[in-house]
mmCIF file as Biopython writes it, N, C-alpha, C and O atoms, coordinates in Angstrom:
data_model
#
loop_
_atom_site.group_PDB
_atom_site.id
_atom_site.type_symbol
_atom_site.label_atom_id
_atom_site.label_alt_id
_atom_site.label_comp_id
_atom_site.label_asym_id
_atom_site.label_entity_id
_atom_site.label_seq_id
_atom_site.pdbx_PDB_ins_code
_atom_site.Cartn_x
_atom_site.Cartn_y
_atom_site.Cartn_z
_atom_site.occupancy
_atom_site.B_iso_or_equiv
_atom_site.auth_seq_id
_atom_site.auth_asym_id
_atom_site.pdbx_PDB_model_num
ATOM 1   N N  . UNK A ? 1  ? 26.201 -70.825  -36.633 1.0 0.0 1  A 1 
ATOM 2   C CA . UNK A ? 1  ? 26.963 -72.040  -36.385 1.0 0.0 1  A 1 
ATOM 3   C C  . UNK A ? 1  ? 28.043 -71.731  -35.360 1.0 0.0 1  A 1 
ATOM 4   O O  . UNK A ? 1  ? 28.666 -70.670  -35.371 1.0 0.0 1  A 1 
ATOM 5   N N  . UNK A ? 2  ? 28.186 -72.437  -34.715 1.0 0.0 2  A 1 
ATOM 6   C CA . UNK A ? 2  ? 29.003 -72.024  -33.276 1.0 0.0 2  A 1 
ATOM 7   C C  . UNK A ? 2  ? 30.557 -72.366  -33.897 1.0 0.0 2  A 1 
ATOM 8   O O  . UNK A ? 2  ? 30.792 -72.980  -34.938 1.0 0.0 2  A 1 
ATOM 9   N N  . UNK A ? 3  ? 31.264 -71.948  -33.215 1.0 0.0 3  A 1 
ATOM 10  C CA . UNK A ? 3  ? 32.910 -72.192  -33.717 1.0 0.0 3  A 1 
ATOM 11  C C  . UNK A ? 3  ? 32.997 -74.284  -33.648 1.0 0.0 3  A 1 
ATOM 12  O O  . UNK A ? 3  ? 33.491 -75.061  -34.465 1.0 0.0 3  A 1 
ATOM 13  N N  . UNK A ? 4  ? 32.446 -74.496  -32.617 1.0 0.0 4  A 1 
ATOM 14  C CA . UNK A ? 4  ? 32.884 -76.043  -31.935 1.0 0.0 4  A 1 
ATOM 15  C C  . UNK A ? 4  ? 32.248 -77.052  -33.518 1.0 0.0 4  A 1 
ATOM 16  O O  . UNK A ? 4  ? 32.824 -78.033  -33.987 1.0 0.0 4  A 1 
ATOM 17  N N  . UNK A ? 5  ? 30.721 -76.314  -34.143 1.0 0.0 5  A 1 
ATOM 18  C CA . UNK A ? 5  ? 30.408 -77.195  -35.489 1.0 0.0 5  A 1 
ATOM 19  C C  . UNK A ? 5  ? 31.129 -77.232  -36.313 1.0 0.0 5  A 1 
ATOM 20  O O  . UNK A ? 5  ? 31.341 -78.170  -37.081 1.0 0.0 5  A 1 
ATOM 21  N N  . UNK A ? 6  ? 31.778 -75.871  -36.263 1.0 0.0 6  A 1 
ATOM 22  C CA . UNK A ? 6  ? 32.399 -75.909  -37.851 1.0 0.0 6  A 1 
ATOM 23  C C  . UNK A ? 6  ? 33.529 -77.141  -37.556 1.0 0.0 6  A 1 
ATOM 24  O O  . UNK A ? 6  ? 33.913 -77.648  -38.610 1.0 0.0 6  A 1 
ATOM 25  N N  . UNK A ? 7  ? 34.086 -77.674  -36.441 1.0 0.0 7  A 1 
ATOM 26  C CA . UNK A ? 7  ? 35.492 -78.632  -36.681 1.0 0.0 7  A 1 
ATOM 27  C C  . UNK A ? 7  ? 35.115 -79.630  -36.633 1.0 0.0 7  A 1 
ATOM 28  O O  . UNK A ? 7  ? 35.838 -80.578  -36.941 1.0 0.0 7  A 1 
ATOM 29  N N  . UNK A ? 8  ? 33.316 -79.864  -36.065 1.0 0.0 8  A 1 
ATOM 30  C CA . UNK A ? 8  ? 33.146 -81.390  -36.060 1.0 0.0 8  A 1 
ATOM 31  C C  . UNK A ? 8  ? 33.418 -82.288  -37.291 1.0 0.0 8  A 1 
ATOM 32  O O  . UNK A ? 8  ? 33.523 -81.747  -38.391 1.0 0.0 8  A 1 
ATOM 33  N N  . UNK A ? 9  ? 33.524 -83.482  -37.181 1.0 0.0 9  A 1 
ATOM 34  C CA . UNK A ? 9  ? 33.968 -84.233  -38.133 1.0 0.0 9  A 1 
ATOM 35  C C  . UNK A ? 9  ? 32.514 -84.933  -38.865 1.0 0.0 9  A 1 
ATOM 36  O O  . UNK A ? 9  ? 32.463 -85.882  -39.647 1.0 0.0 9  A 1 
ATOM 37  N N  . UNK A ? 10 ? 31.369 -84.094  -38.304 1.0 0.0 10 A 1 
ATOM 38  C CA . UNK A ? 10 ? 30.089 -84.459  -39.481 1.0 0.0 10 A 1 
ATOM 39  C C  . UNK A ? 10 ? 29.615 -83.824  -40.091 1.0 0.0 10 A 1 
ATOM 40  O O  . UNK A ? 10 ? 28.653 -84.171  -40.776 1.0 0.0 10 A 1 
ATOM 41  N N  . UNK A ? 11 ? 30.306 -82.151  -40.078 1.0 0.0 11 A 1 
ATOM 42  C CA . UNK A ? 11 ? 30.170 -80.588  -41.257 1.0 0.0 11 A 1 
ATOM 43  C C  . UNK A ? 11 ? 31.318 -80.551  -41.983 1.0 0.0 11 A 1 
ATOM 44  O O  . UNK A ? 11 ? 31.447 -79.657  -42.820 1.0 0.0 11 A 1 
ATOM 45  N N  . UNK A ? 12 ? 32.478 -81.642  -41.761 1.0 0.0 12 A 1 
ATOM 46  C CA . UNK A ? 12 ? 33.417 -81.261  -42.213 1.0 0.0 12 A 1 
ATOM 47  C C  . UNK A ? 12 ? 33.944 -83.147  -43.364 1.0 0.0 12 A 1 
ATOM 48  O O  . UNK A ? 12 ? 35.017 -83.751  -43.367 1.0 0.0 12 A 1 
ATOM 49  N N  . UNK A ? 13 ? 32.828 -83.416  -44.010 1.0 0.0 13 A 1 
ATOM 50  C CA . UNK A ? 13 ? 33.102 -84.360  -44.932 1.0 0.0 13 A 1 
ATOM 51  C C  . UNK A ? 13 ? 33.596 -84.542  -46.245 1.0 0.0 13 A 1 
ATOM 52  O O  . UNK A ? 13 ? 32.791 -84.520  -47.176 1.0 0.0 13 A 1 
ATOM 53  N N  . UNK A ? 14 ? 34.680 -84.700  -46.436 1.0 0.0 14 A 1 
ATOM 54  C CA . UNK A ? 14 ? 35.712 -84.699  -47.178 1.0 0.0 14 A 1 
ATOM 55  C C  . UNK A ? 14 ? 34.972 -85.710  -48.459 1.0 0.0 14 A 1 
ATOM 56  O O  . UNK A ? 14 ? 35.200 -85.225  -49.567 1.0 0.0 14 A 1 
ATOM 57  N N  . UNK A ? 15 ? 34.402 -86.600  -48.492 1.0 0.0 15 A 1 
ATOM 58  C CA . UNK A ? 15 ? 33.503 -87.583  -49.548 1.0 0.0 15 A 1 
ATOM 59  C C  . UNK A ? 15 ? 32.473 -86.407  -50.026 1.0 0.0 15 A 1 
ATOM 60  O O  . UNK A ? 15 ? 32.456 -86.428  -51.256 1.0 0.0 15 A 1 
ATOM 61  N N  . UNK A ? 16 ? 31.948 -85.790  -49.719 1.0 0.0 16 A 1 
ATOM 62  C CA . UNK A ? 16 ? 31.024 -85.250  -49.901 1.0 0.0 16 A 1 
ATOM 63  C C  . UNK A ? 16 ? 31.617 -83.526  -50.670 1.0 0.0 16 A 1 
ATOM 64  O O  . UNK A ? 16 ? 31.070 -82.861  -51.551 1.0 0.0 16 A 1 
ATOM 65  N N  . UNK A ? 17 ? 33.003 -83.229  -49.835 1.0 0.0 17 A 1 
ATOM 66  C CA . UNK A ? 17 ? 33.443 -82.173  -51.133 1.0 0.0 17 A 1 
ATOM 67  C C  . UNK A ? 17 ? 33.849 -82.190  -51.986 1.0 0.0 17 A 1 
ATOM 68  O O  . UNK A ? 17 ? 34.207 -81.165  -52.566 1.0 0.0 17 A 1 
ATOM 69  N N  . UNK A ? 18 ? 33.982 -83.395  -52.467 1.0 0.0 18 A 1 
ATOM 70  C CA . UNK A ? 18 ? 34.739 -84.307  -53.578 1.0 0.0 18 A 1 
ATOM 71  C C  . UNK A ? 18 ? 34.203 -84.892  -54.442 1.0 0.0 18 A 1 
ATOM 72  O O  . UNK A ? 18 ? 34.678 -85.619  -55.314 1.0 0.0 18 A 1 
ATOM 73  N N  . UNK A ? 19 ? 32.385 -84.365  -54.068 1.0 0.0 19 A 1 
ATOM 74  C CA . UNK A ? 19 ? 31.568 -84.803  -54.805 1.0 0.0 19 A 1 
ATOM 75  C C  . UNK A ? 19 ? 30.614 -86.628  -55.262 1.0 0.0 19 A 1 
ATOM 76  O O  . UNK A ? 19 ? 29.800 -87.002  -56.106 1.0 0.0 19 A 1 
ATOM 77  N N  . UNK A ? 20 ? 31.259 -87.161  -54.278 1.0 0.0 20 A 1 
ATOM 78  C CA . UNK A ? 20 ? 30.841 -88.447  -54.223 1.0 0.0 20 A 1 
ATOM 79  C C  . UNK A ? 20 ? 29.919 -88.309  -52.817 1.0 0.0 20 A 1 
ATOM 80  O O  . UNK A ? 20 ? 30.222 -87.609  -51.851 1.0 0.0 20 A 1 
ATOM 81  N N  . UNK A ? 21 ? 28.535 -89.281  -52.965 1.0 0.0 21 A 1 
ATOM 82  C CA . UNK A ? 21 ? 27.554 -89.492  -51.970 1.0 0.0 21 A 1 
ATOM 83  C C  . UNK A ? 21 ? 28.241 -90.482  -51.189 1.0 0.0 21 A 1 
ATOM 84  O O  . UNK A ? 21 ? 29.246 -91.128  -51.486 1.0 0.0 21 A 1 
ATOM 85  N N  . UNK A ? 22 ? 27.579 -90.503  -50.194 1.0 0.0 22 A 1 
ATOM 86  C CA . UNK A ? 22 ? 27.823 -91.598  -49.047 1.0 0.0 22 A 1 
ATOM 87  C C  . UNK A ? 22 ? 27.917 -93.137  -49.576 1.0 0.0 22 A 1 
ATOM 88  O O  . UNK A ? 22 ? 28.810 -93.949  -49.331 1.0 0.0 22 A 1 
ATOM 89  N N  . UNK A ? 23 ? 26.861 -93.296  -50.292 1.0 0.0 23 A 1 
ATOM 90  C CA . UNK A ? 23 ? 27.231 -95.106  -50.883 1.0 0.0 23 A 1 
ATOM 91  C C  . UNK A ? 23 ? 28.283 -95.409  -52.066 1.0 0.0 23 A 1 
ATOM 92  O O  . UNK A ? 23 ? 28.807 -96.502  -52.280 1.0 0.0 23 A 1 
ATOM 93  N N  . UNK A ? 24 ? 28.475 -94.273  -52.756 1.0 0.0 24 A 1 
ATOM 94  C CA . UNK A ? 24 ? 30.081 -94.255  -53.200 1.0 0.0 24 A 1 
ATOM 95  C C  . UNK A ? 24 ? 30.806 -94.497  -52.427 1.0 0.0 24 A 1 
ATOM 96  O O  . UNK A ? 24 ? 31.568 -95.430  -52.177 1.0 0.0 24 A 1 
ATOM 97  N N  . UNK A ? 25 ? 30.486 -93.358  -51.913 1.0 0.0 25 A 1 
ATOM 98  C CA . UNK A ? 25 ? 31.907 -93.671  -50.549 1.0 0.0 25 A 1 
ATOM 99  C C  . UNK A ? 25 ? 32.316 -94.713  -49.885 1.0 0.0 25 A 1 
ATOM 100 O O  . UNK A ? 25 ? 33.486 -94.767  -49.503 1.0 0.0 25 A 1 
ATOM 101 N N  . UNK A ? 26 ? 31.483 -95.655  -49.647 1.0 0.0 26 A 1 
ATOM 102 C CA . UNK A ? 26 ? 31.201 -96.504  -49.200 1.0 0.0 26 A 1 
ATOM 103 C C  . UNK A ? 26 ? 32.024 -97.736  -49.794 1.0 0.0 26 A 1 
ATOM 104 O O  . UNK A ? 26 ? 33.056 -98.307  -49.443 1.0 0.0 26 A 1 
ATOM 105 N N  . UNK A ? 27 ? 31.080 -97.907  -50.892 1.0 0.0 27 A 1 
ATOM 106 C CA . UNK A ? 27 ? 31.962 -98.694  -52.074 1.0 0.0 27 A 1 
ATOM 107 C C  . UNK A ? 27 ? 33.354 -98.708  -52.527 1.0 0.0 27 A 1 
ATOM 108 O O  . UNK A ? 27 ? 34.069 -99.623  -52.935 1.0 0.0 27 A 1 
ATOM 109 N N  . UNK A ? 28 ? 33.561 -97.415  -52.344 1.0 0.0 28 A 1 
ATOM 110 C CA . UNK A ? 28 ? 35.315 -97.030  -52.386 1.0 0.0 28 A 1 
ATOM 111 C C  . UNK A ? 28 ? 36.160 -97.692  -51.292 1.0 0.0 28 A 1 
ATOM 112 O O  . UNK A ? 28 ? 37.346 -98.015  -51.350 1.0 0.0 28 A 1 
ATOM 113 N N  . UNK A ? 29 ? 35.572 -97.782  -50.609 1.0 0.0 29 A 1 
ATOM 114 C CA . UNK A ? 29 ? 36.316 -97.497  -48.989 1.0 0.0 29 A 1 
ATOM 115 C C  . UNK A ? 29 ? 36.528 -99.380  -49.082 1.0 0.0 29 A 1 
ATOM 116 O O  . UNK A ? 29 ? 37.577 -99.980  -48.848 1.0 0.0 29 A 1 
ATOM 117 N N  . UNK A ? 30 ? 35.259 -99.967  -49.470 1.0 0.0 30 A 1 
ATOM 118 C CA . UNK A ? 30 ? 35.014 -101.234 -49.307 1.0 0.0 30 A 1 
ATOM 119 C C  . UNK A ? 30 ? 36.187 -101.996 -50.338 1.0 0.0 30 A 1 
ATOM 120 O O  . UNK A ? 30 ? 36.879 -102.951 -49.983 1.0 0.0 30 A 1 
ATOM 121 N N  . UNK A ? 31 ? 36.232 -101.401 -51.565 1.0 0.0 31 A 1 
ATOM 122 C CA . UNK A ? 31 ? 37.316 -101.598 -52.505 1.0 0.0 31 A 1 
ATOM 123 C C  . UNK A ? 31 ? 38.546 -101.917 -52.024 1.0 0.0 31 A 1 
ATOM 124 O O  . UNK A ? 31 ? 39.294 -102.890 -51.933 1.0 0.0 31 A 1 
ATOM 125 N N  . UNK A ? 32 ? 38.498 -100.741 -51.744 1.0 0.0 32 A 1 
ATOM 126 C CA . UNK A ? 32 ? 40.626 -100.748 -51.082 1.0 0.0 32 A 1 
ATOM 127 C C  . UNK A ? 32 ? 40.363 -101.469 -49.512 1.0 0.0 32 A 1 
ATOM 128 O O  . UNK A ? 32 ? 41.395 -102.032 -49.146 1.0 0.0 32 A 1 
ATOM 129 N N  . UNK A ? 33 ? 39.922 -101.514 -49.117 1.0 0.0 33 A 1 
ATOM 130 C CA . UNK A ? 33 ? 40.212 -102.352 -47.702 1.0 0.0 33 A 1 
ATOM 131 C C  . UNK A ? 33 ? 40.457 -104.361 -48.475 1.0 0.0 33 A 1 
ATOM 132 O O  . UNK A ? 33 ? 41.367 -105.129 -48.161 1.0 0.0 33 A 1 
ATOM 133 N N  . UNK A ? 34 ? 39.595 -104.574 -49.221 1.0 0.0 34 A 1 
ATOM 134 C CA . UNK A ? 34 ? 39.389 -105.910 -49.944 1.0 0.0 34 A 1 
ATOM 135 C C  . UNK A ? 34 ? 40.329 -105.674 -50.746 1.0 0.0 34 A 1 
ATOM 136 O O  . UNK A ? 34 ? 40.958 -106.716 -50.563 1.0 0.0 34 A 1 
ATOM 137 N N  . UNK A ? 35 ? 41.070 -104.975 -51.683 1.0 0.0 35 A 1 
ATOM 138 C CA . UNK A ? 35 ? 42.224 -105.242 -52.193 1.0 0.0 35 A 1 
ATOM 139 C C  . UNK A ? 35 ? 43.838 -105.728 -51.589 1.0 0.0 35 A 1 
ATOM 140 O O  . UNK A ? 35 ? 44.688 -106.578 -51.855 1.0 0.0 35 A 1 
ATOM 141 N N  . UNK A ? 36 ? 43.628 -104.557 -50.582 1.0 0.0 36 A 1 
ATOM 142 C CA . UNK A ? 36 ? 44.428 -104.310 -49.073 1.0 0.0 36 A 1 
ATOM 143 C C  . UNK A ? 36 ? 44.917 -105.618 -48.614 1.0 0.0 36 A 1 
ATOM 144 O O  . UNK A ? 36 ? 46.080 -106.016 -48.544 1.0 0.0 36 A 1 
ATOM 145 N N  . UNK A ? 37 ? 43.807 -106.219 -48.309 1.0 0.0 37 A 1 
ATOM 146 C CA . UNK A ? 37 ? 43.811 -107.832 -47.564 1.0 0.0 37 A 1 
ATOM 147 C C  . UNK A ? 37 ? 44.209 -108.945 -48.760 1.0 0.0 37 A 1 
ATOM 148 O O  . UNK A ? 37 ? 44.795 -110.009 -48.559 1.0 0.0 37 A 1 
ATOM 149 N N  . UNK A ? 38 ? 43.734 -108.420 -50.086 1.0 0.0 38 A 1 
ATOM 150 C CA . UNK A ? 38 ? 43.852 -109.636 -50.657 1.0 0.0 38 A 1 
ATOM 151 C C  . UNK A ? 38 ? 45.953 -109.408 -51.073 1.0 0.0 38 A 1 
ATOM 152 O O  . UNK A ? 38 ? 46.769 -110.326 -50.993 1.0 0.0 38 A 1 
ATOM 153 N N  . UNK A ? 39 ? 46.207 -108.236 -51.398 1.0 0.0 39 A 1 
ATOM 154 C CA . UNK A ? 39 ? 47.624 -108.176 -51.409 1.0 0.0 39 A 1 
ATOM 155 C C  . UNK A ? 39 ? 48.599 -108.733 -50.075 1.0 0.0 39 A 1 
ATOM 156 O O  . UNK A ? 39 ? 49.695 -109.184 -50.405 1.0 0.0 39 A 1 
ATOM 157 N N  . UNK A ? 40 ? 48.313 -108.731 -48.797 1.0 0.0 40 A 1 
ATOM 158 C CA . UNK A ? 40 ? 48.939 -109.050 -47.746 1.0 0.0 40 A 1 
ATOM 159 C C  . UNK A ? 40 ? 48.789 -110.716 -47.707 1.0 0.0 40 A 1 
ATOM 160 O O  . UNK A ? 40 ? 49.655 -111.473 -47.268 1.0 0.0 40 A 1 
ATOM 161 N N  . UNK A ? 41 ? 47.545 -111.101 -48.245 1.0 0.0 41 A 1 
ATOM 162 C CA . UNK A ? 41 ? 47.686 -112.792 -48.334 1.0 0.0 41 A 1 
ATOM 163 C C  . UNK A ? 41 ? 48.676 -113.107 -49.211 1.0 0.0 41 A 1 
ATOM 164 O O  . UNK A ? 41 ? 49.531 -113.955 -48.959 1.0 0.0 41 A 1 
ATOM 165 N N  . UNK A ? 42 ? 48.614 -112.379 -50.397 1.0 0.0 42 A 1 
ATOM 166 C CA . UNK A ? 42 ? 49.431 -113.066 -51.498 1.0 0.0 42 A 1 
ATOM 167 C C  . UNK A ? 42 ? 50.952 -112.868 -51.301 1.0 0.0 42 A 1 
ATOM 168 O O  . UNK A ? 42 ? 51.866 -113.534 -51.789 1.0 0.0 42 A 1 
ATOM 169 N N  . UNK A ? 43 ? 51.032 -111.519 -50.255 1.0 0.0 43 A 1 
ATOM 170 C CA . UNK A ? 43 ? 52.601 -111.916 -49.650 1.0 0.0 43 A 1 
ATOM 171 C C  . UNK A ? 43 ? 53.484 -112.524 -48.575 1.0 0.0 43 A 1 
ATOM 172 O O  . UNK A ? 43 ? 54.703 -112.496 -48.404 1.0 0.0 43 A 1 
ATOM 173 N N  . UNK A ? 44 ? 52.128 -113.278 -47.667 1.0 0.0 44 A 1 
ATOM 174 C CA . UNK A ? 44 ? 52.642 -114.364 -46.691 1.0 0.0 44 A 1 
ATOM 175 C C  . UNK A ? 44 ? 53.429 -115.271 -47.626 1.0 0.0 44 A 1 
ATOM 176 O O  . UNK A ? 44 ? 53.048 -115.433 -48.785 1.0 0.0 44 A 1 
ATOM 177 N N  . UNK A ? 45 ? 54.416 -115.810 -47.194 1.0 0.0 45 A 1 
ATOM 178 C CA . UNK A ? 45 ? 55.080 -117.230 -47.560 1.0 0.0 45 A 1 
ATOM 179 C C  . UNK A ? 45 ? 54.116 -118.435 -47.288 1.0 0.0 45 A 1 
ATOM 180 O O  . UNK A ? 45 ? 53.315 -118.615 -46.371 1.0 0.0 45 A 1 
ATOM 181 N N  . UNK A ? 46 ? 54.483 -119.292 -48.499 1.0 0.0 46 A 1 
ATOM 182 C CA . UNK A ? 46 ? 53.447 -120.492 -49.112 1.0 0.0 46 A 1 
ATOM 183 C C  . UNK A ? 46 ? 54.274 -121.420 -47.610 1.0 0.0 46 A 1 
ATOM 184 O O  . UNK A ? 46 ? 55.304 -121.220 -46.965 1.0 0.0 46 A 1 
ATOM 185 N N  . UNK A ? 47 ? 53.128 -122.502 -47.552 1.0 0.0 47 A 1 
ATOM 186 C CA . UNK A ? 47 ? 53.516 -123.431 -46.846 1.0 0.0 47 A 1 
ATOM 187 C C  . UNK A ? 47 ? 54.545 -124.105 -47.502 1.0 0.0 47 A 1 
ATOM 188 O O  . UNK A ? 47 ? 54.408 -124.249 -48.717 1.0 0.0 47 A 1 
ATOM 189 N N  . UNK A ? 48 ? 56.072 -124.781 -46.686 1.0 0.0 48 A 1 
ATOM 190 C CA . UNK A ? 48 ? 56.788 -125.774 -47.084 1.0 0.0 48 A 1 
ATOM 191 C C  . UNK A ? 48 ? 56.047 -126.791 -47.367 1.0 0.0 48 A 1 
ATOM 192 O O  . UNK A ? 48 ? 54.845 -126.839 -47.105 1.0 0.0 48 A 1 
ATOM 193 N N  . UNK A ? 49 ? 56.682 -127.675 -47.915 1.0 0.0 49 A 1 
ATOM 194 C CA . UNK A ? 49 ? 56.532 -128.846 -48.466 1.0 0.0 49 A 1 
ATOM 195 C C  . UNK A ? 49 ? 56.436 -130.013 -47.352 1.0 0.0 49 A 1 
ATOM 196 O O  . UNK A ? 49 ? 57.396 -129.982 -46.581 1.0 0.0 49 A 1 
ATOM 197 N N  . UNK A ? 50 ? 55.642 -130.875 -47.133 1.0 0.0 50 A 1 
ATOM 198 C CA . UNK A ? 50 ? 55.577 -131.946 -45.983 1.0 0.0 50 A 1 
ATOM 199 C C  . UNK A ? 50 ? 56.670 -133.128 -46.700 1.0 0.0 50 A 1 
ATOM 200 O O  . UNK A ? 50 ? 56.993 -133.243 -47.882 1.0 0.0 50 A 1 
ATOM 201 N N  . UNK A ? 51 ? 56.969 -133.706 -45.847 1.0 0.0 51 A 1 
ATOM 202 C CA . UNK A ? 51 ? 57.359 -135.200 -46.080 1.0 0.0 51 A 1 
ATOM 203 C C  . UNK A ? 51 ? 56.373 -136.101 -45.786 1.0 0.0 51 A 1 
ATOM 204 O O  . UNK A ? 51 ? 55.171 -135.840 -45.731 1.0 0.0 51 A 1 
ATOM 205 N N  . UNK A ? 52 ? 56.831 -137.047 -45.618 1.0 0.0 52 A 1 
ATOM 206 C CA . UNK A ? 52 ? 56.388 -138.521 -45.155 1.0 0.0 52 A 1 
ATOM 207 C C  . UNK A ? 52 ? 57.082 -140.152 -44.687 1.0 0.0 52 A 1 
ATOM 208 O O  . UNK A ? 52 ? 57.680 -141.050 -45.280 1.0 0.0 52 A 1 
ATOM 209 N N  . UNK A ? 53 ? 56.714 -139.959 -43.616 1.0 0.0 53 A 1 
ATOM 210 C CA . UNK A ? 53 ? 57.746 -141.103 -43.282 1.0 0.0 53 A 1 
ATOM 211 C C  . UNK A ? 53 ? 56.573 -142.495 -43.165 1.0 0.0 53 A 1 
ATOM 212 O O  . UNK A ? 53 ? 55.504 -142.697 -42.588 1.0 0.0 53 A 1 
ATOM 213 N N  . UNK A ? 54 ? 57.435 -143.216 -44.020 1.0 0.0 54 A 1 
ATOM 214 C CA . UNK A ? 54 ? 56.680 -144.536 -44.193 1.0 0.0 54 A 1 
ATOM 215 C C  . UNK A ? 54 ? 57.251 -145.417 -43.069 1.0 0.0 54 A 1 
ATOM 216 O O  . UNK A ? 54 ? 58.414 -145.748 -43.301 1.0 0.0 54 A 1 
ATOM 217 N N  . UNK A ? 55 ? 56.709 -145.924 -41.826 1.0 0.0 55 A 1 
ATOM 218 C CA . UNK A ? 55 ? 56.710 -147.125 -41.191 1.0 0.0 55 A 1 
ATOM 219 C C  . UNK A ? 55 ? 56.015 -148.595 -41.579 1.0 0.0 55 A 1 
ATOM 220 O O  . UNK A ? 55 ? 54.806 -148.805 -41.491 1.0 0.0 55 A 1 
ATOM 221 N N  . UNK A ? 56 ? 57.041 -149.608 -42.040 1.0 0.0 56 A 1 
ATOM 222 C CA . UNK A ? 56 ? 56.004 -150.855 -42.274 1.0 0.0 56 A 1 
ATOM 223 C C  . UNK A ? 56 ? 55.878 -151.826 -40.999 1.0 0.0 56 A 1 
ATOM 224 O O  . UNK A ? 56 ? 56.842 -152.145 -40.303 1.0 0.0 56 A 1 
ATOM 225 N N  . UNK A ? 57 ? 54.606 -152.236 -40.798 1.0 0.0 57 A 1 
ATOM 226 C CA . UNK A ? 57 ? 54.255 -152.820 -39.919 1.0 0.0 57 A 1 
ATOM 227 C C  . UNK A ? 57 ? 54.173 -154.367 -39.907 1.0 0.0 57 A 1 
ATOM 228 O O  . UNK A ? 57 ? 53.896 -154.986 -40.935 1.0 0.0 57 A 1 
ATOM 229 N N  . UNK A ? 58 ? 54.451 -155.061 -38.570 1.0 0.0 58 A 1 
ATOM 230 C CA . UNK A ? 58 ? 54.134 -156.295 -38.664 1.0 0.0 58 A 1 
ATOM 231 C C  . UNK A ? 58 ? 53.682 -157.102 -37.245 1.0 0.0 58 A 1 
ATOM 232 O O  . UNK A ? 58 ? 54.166 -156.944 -36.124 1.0 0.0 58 A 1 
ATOM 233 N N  . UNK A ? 59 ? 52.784 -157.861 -37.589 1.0 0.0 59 A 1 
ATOM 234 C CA . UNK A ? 59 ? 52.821 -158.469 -36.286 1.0 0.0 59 A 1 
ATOM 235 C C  . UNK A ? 59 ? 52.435 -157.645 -35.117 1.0 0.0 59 A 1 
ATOM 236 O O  . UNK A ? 59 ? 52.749 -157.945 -33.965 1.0 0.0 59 A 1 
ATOM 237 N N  . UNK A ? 60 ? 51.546 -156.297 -35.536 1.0 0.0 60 A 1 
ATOM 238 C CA . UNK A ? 60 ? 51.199 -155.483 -34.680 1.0 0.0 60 A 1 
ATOM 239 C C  . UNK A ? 60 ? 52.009 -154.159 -33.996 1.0 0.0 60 A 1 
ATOM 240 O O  . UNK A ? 60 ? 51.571 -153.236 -33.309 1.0 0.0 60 A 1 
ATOM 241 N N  . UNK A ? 61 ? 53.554 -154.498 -34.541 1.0 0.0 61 A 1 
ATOM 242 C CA . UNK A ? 61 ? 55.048 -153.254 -34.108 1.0 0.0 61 A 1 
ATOM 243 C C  . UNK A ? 61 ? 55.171 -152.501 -35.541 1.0 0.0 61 A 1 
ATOM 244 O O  . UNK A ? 61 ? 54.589 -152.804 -36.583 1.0 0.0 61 A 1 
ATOM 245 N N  . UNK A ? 62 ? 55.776 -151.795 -35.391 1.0 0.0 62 A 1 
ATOM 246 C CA . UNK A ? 62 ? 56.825 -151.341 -36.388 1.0 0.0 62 A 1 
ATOM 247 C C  . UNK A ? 62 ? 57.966 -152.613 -36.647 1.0 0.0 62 A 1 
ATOM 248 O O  . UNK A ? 62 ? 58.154 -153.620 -35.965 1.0 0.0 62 A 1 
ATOM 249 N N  . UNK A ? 63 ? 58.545 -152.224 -37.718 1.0 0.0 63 A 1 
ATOM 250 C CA . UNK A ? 63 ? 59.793 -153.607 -38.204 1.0 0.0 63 A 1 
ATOM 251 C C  . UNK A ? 63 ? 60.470 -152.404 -38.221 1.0 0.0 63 A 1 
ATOM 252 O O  . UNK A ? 63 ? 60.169 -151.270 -38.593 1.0 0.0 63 A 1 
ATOM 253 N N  . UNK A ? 64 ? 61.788 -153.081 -37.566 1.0 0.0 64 A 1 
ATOM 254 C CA . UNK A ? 64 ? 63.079 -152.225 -37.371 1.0 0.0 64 A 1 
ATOM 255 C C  . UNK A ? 64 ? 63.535 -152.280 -38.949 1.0 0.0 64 A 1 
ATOM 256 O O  . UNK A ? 64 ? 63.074 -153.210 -39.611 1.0 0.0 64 A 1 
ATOM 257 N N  . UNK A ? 65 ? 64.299 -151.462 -39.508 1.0 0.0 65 A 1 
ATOM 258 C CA . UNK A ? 65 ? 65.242 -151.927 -41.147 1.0 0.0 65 A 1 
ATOM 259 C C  . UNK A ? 65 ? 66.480 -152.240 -39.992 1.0 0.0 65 A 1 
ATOM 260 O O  . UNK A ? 65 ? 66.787 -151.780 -38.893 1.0 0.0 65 A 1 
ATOM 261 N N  . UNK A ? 66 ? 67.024 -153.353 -40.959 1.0 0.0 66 A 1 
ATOM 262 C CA . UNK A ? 66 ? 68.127 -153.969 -40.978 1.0 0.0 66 A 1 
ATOM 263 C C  . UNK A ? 66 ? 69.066 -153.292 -41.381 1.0 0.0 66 A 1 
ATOM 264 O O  . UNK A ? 66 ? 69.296 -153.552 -42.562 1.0 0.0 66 A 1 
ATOM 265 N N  . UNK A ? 67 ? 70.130 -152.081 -40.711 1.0 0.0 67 A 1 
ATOM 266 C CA . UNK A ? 67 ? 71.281 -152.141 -41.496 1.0 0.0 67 A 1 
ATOM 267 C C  . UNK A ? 67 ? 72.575 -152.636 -42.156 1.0 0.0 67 A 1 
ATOM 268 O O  . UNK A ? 67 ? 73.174 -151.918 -42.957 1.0 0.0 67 A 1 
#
């Protein structure tokens, strides 16, 4: 094995000395990325609250209120 294999990063798999196969790994990885995302939604701020402005109509305009 030449010096340059031993550092590649496809003799040197960390899932695999740890005793978990590749579709574990997989599954793991898939876990925490989907937890990940679902925690960062739940800490955006909720939308404010809308209003509503009621205009009554007449005669085709808006009606001014009378103060």
């Amino acid at each position: 094995m030449f010096a340059s294999q031993r550092d590649s990063p496809c003799t040197n798999m960390q899932w695999r000395t740890a005793g978990l196969n590749y579709v574990r790994y997989s599954q793991l990885a898939a876990q925490v990325v989907r937890q990940c995302l679902k925690d960062s939604k739940s800490a955006t701020p909720k939308k404010s609250l809308t209003s509503i402005k009621v205009t009554p109509w007449q005669k085709g305009g808006p009606v001014k209120k009378e103060q």
